[in-house]
KENU-868627 format. One line per 2 residues: number of its first residue (from 1); their letters; for each residue x, y, z of N, C-alpha, C. Coordinates in steps of 0.05 Angstrom, whole numbers, padded with zeros to 5 digits, m for minus. Layout:
NUM> A> X/Y/Z/X/Y/Z/X/Y/Z; ...
This chain:
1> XX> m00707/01820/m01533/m00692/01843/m01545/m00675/01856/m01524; m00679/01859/m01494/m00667/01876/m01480/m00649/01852/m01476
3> XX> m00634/01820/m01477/m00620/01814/m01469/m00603/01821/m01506; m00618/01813/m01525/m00591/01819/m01544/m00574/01850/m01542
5> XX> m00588/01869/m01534/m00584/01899/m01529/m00557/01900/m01508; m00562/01881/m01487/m00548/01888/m01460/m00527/01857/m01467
7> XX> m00514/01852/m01497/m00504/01831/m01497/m00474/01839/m01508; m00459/01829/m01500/m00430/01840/m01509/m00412/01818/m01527
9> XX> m00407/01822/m01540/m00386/01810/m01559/m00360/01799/m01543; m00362/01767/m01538/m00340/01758/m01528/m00308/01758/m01545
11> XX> m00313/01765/m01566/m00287/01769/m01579/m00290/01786/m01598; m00301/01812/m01598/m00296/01838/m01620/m00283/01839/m01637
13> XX> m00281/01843/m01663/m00269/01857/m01686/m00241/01870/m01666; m00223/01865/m01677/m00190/01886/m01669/m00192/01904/m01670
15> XX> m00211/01927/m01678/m00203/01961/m01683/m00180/01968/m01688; m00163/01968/m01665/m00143/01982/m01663/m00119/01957/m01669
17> XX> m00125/01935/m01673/m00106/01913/m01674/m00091/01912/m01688; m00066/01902/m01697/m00049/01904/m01718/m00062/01883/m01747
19> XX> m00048/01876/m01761/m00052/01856/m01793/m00060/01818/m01773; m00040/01823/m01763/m00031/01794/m01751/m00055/01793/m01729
21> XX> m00063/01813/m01713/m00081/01804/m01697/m00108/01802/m01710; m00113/01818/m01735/m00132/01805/m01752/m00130/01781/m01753
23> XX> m00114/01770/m01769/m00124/01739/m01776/m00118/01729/m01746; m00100/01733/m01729/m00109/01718/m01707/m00146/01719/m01704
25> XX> m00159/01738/m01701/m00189/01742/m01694/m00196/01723/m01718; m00192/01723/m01739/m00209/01716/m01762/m00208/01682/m01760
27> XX> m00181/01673/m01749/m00182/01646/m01749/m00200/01636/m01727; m00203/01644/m01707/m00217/01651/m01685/m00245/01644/m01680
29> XX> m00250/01663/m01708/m00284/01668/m01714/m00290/01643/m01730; m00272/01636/m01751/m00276/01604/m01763/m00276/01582/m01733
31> XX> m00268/01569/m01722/m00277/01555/m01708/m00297/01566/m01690; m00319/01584/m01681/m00329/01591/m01665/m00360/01591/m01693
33> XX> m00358/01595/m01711/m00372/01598/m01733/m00373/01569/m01739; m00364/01552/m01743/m00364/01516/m01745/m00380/01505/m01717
35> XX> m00379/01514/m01696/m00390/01502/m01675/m00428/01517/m01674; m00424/01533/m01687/m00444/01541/m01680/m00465/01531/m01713
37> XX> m00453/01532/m01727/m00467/01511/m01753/m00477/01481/m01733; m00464/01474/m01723/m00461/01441/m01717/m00454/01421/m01748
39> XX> m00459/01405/m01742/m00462/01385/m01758/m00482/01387/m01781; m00471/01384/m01803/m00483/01377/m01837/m00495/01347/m01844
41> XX> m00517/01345/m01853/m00532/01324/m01862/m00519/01305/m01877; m00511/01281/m01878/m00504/01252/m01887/m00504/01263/m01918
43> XX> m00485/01257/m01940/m00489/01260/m01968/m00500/01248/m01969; m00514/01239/m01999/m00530/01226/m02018/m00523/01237/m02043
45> XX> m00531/01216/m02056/m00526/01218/m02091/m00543/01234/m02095; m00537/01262/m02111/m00564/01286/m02130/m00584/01279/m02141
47> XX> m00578/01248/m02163/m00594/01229/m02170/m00620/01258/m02186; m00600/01279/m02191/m00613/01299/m02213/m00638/01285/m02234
49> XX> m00653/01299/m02242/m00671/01298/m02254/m00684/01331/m02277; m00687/01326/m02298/m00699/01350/m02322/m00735/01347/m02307
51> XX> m00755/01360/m02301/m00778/01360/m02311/m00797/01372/m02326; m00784/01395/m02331/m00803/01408/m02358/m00777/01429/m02375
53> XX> m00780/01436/m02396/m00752/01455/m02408/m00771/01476/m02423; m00766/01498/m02421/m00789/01518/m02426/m00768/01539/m02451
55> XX> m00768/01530/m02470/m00756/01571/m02495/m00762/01584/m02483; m00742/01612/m02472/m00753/01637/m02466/m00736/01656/m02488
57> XX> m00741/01675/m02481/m00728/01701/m02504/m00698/01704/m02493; m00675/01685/m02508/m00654/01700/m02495/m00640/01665/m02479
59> XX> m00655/01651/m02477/m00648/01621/m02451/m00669/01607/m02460; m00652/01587/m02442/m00679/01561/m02445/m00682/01560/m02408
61> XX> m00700/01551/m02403/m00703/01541/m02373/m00716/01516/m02373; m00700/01509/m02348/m00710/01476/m02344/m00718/01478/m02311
63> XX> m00735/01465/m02316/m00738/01453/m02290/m00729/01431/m02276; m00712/01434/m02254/m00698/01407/m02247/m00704/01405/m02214
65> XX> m00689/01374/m02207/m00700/01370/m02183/m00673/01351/m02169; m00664/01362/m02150/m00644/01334/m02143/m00644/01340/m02108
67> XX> m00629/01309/m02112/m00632/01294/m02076/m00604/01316/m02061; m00616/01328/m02032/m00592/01336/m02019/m00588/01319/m01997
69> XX> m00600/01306/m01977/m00606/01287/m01958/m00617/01265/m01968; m00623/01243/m01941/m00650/01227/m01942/m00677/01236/m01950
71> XX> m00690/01231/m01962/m00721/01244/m01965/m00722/01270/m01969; m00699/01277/m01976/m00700/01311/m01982/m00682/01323/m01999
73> XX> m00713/01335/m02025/m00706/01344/m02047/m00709/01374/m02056; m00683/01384/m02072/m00682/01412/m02085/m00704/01419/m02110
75> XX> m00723/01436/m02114/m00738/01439/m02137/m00715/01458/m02144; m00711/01461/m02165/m00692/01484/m02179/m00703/01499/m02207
77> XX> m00694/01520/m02216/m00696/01519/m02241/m00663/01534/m02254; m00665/01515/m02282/m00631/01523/m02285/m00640/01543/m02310
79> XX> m00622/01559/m02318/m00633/01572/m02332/m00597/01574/m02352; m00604/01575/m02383/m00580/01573/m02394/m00578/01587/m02417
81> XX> m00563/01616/m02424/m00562/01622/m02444/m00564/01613/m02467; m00581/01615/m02485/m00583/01602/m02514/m00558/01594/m02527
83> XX> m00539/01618/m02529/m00515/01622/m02546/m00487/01614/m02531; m00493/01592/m02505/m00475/01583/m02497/m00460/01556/m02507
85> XX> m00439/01558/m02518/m00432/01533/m02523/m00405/01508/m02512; m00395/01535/m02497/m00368/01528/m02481/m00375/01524/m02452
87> XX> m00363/01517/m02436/m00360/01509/m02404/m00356/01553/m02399; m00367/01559/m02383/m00368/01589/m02372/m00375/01594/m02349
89> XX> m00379/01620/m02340/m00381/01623/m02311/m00419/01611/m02300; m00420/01611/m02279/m00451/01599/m02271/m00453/01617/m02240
91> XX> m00474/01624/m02235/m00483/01634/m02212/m00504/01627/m02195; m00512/01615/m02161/m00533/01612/m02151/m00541/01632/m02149
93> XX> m00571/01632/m02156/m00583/01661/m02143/m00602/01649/m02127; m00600/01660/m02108/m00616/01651/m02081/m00637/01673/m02077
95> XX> m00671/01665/m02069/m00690/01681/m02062/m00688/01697/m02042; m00701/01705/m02025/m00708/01721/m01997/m00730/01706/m01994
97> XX> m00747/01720/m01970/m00774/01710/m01965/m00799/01724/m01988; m00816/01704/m02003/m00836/01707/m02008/m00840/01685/m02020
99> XX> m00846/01688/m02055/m00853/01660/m02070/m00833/01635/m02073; m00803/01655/m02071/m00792/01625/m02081/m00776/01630/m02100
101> XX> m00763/01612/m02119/m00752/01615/m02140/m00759/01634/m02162; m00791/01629/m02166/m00807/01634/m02180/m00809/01674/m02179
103> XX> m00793/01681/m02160/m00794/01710/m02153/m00763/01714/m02169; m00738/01709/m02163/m00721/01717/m02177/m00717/01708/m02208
105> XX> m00738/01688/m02212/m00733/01678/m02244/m00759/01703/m02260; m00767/01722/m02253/m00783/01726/m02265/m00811/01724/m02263
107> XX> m00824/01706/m02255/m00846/01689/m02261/m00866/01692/m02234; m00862/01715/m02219/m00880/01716/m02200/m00867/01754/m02185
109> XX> m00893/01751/m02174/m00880/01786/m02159/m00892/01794/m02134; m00871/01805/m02125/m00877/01814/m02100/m00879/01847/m02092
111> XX> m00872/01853/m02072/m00865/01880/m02066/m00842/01881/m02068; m00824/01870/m02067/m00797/01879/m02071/m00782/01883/m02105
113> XX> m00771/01904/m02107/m00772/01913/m02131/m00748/01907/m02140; m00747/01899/m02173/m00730/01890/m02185/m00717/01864/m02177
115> XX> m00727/01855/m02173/m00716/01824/m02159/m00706/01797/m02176; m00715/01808/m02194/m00716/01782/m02212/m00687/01772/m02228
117> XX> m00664/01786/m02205/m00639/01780/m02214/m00620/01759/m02224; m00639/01731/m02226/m00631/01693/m02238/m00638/01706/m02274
119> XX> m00648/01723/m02273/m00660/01725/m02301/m00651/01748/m02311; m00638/01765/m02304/m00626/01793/m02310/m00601/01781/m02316
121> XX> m00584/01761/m02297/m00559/01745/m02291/m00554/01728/m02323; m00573/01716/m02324/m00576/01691/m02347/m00577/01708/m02377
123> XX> m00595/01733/m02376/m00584/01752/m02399/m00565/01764/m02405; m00541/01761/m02380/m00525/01772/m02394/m00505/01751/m02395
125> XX> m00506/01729/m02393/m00497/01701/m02413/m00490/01691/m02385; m00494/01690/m02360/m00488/01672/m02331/m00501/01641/m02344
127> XX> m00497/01626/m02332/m00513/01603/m02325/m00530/01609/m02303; m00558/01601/m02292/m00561/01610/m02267/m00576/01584/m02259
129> XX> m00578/01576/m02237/m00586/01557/m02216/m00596/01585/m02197; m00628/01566/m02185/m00646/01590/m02175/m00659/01562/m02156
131> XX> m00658/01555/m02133/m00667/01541/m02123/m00690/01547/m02103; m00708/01531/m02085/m00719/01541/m02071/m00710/01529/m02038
133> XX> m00711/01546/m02024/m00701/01541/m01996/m00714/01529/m01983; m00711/01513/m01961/m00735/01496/m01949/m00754/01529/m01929
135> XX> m00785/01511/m01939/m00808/01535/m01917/m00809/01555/m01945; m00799/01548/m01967/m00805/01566/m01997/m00817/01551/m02020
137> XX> m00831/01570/m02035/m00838/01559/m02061/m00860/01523/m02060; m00836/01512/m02073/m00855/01486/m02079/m00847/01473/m02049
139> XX> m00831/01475/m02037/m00829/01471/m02008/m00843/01469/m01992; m00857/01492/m01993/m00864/01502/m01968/m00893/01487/m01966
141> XX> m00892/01472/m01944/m00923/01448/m01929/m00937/01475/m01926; m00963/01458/m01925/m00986/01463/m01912/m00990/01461/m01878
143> XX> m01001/01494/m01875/m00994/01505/m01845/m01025/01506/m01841; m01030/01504/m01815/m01053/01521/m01802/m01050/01554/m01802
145> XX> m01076/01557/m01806/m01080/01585/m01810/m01060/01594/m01785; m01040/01619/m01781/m01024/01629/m01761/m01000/01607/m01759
147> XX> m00997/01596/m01767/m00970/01581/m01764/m00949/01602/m01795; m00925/01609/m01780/m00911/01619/m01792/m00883/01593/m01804
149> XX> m00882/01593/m01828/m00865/01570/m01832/m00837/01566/m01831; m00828/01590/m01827/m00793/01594/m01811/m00798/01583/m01785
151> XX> m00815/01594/m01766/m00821/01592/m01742/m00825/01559/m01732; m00854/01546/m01754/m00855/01528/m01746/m00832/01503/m01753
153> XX> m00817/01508/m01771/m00803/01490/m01785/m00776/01497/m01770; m00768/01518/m01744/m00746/01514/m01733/m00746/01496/m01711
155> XX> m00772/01502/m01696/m00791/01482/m01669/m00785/01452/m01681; m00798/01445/m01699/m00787/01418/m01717/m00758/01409/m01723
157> XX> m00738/01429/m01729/m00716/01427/m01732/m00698/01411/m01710; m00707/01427/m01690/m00696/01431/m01657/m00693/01411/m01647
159> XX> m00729/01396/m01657/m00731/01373/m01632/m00712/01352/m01650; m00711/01354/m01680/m00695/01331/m01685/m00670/01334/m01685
161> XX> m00653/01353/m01666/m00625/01360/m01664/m00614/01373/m01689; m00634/01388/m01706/m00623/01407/m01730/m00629/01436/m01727
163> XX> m00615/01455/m01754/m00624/01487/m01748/m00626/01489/m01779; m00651/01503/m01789/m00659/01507/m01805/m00633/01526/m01829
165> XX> m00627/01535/m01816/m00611/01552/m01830/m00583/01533/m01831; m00574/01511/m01815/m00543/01495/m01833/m00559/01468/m01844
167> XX> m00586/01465/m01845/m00593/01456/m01866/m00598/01465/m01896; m00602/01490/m01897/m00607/01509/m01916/m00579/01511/m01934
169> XX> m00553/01515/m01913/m00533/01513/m01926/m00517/01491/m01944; m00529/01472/m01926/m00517/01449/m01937/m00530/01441/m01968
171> XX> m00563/01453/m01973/m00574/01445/m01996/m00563/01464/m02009; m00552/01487/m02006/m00542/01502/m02030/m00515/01496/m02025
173> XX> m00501/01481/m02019/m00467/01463/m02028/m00475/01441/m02054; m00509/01431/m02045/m00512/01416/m02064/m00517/01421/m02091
175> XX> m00529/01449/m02083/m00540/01466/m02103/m00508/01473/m02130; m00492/01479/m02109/m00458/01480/m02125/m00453/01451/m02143
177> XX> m00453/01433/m02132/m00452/01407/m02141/m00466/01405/m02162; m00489/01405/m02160/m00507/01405/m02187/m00499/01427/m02215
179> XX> m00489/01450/m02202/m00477/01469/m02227/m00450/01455/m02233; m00434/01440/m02216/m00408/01433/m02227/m00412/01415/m02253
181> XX> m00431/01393/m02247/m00439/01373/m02266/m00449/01375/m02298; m00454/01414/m02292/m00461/01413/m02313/m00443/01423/m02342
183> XX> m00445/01411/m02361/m00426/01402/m02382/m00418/01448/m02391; m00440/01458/m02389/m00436/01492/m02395/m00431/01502/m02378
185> XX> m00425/01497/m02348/m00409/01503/m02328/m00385/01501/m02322; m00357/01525/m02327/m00334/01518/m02304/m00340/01517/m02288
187> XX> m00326/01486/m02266/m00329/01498/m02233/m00312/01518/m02221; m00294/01528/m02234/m00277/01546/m02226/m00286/01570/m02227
189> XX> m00307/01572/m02230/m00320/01606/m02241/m00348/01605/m02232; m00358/01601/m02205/m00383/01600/m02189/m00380/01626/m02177
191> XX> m00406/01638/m02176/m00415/01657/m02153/m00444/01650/m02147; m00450/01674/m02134/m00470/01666/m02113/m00487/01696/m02105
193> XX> m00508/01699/m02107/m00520/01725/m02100/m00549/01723/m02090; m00557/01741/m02075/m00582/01730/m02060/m00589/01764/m02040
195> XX> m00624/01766/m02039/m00623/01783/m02030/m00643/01784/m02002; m00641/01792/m01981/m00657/01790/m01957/m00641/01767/m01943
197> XX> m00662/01750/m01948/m00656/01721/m01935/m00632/01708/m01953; m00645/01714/m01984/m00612/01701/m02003/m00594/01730/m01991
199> XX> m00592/01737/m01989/m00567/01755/m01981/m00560/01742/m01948; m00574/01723/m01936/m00559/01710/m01905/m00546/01690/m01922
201> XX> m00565/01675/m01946/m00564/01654/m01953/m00527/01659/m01965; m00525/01681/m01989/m00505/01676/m01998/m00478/01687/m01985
203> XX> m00479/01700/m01958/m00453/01706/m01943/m00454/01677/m01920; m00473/01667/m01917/m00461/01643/m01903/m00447/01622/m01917
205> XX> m00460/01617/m01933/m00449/01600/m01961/m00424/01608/m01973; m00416/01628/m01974/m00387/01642/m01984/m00362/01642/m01971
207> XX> m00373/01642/m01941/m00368/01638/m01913/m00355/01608/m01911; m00375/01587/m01916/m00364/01558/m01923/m00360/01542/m01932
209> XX> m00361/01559/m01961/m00355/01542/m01989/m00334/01553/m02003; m00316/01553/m02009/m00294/01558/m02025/m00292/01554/m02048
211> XX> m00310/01547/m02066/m00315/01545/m02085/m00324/01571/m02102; m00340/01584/m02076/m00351/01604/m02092/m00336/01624/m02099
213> XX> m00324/01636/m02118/m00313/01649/m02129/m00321/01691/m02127; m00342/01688/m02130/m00348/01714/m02117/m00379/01715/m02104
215> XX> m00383/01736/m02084/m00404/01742/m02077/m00428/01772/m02073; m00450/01758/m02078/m00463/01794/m02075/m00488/01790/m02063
217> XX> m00470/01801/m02033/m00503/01799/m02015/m00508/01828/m02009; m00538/01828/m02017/m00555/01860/m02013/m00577/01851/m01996
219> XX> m00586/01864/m01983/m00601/01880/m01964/m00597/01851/m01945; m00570/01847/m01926/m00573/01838/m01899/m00544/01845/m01888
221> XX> m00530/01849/m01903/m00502/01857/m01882/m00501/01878/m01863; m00504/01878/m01847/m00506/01901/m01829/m00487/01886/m01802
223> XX> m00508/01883/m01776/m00503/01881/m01750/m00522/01863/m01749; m00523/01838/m01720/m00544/01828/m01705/m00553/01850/m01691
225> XX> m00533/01868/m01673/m00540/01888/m01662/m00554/01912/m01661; m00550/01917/m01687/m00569/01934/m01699/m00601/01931/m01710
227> XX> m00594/01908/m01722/m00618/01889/m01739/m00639/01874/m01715; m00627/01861/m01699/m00650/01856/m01678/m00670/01873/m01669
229> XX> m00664/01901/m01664/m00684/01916/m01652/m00711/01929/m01671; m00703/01913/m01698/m00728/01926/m01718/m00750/01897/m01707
231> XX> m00769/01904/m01699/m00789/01886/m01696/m00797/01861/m01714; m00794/01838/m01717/m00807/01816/m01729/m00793/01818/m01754
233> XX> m00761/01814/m01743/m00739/01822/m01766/m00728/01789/m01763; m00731/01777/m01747/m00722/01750/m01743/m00730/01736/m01750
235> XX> m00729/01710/m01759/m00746/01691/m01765/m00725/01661/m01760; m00743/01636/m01760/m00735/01619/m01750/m00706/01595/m01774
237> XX> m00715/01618/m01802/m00692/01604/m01820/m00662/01618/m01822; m00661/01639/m01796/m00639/01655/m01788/m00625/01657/m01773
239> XX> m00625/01639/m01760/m00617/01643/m01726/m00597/01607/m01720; m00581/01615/m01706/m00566/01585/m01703/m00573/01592/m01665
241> XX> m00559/01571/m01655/m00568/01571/m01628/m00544/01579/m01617; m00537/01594/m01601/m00516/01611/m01593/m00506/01625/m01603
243> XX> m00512/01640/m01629/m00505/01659/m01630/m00500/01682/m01616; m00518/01698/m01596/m00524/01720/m01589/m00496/01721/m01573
245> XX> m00476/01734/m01576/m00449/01747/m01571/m00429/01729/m01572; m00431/01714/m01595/m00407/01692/m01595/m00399/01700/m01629
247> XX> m00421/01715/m01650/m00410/01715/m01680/m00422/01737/m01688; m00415/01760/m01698/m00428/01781/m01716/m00425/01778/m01740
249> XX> m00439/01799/m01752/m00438/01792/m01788/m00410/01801/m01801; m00400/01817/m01790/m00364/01814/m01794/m00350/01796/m01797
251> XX> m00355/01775/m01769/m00345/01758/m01767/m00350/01727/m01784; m00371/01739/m01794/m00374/01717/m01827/m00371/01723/m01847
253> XX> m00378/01749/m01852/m00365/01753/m01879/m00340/01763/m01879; m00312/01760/m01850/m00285/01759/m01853/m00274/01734/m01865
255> XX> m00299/01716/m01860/m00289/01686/m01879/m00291/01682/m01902; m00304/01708/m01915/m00301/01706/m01950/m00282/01715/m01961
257> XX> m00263/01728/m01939/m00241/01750/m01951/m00219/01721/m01962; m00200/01728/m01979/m00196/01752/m02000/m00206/01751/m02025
259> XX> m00239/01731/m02020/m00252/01735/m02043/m00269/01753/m02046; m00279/01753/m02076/m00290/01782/m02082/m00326/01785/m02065
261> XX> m00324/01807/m02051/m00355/01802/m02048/m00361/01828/m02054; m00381/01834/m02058/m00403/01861/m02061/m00424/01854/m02044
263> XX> m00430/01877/m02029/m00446/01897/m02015/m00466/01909/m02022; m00492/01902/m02022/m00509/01922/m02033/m00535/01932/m02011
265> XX> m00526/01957/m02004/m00538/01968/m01979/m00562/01994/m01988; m00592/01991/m01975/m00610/02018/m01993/m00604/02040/m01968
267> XX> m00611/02057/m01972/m00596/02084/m01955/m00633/02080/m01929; m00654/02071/m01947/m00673/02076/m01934/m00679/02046/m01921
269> XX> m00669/02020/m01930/m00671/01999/m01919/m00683/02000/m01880; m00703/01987/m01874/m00714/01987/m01849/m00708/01974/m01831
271> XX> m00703/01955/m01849/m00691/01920/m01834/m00666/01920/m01831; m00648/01934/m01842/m00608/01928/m01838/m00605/01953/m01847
273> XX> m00601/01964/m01822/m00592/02002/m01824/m00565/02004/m01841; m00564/02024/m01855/m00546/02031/m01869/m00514/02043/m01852
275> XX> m00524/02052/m01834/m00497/02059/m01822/m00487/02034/m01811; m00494/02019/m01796/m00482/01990/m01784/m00475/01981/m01806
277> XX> m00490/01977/m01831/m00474/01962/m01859/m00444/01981/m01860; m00442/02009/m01861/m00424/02014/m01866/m00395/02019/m01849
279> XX> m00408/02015/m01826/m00379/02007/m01799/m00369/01986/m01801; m00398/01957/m01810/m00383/01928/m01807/m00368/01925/m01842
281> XX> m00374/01938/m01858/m00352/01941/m01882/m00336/01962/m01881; m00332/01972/m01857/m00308/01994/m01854/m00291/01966/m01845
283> XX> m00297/01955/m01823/m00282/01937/m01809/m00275/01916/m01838; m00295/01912/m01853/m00286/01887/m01862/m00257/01900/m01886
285> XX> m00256/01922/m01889/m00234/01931/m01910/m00210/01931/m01897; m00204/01930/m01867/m00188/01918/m01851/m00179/01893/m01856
287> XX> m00188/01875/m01864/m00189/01842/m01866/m00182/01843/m01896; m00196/01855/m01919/m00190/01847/m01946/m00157/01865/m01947
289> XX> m00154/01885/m01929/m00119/01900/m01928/m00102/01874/m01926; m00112/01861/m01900/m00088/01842/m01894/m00084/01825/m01909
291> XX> m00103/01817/m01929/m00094/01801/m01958/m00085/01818/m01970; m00079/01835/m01981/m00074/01858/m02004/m00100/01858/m02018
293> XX> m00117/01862/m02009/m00145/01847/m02034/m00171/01877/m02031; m00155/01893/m02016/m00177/01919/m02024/m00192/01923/m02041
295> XX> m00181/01920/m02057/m00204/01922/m02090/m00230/01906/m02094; m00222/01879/m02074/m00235/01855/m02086/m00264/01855/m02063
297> XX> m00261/01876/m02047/m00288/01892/m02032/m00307/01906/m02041; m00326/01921/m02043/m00347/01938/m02055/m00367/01935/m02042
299> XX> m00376/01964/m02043/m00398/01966/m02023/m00419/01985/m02036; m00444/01977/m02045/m00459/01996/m02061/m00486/02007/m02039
301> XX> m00480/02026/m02038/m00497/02047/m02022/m00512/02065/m02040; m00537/02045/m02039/m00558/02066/m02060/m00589/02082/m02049
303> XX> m00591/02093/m02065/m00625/02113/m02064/m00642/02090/m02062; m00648/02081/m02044/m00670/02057/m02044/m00674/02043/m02016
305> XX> m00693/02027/m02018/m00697/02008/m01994/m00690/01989/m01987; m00708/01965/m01974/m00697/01936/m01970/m00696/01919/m02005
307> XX> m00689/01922/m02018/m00684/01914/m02054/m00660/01915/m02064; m00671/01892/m02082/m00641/01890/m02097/m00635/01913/m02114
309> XX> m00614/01917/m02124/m00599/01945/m02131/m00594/01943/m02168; m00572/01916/m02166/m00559/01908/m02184/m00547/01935/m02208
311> XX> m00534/01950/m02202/m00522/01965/m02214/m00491/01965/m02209; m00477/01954/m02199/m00456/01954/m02194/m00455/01922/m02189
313> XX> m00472/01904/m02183/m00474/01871/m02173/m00469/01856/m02205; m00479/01876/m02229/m00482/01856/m02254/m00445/01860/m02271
315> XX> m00437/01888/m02268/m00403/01892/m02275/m00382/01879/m02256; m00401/01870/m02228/m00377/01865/m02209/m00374/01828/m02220
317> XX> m00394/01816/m02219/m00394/01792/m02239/m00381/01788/m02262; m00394/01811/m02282/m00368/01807/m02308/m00338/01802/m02302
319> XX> m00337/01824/m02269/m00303/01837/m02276/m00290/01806/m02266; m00305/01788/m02246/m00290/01773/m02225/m00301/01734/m02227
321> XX> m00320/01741/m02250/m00331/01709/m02266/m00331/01718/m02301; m00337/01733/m02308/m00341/01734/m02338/m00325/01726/m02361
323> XX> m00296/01738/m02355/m00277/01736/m02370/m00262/01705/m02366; m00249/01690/m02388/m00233/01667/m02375/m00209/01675/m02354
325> XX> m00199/01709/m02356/m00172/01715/m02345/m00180/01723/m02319; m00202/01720/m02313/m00215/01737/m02295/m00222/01709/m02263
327> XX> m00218/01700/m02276/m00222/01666/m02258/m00202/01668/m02234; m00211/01669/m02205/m00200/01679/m02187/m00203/01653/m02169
329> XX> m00186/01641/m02159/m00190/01617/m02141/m00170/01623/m02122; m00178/01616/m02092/m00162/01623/m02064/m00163/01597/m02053
């Protein structure tokens, strides 16, 4: 902690910089943000699979399963408005740390409140894909008592020349792939929302997929700077290897601009202080200016904690996937 503290930013945000020296920085941060991913896993065919399809009130859900690598597979569950019958908008919703899928679909609970946003999403006619991240859900191996499975599964990563987290990304590109295929999906009308860890999950992903059409990450945008000094705030499915003063969280989510993202910050959040969320989206309204794309920013600052919000996350969807006129591609 005292070297991230005493660590300086080799290429800062412009402050005072003009339009032009923005995207100079921003192009900047894209190659410096690619090196520090490394290298993406070998394709493979999805070679998709149905295994169970469940009626619920409102959708049907299926359970599905497809290939992203060699020997390495997505458990998913898709979930599909009853009353859909046309190609429409579709959204990943990505977990945080606890159960798994099984936490944003509904079907399990934690401490974190209101969470179950794959299923809030899908009622109000989304398609949703809800996957589980590797070290989650049906994923997640069998540890010795004290083995932490971010932790142990980055040690494993390492020695085989990988990082848990641009493997993570790469299964949710696959995760995109699998919603394109599907016959009640436009691909032109994907988003992506995630909270904790799905909130690293879905600004990195937004960051390097262009597909995604809009994004809404709550409770992680803030600072490394800020966020490191909360104790046992790190974990081993977050971290790339050189980061520490080569990329801030500006400097990734300047790669989503001038698409739409939302912000969702709790005023009491412990883990990603509210004021650093709101300097590094002061800066980032700098970056959506130099597109003309002000609007297509939002930042929801609520009465609450480390939790999802979704009061402004479920209209910002309608306004920027819902509608056919509303279909925004960069």
């Amino acid at each position: 902690m005292s070297r991230m503290a005493g660590t300086a930013q080799e290429d800062p945000f412009p402050d005072d910089g003009s339009p032009g020296d923005v995207a100079a920085w921003r192009k900047r941060c894209r190659e410096r943000f690619d090196q520090l991913l490394g290298p993406f896993p070998a394709a493979v065919p999805l070679a998709p699979e149905t295994l169970e399809t469940v009626q619920c009130v409102g959708y049907v859900r299926h359970k599905v399963v497809f290939d992203s690598e060699h020997a390495m597979s997505v458990p998913a569950y898709l979930l599909v408005p009853e009353d859909r019958t046309a190609p429409g908008p579709a959204v990943l919703a990505i977990h945080g740390h606890g159960p798994g899928k099984s936490h944003v679909c509904g079907l399990a609970h934690t401490a974190q409140a209101n969470a179950d946003y794959a299923r809030q999403l899908v009622l109000r006619g989304f398609v949703v894909l809800a996957p589980d991240l590797r070290c989650f859900g049906e994923r997640l191996d069998d540890l010795p008592s004290g083995h932490y499975a971010c932790d142990t599964n980055l040690v494993h990563a390492v020695m085989a020349g990988a990082t848990p987290l641009t493997q993570n990304i790469w299964d949710m590109a696959r995760a995109l792939d699998f919603l394109e295929q599907q016959p009640l999906v436009d691909p032109a009308r994907l988003g992506v929302a995630g909270l904790s860890y799905g909130g690293t999950m879905s600004l990195f992903l937004a960051a390097c997929d262009q597909r995604i059409g809009a994004a809404v990450v709550s409770g992680y945008l803030s600072s490394w700077a800020s966020s490191h000094a909360v104790p046992l705030n790190m974990c081993g499915s977050q971290v790339l290897p050189g980061t520490l003063g080569r990329v801030e969280h500006v400097d990734i989510a300047a790669l989503v601009a001038p698409r739409p993202m939302l912000i969702e910050s709790g005023e009491a959040d412990p883990l990603f202080p509210v004021e650093a969320a709101r300097r590094t989206v002061g800066q980032l309204r700098r970056v959506y200016a130099a597109f003309g794309a002000g609007d297509r920013l939002q930042h929801d600052v609520f009465n609450g904690g480390h939790e999802w919000h979704g009061q402004e996350a479920y209209p910002f969807f309608d306004r920027w996937l819902g509608q056919p006129h509303a279909s925004v591609r960069f």
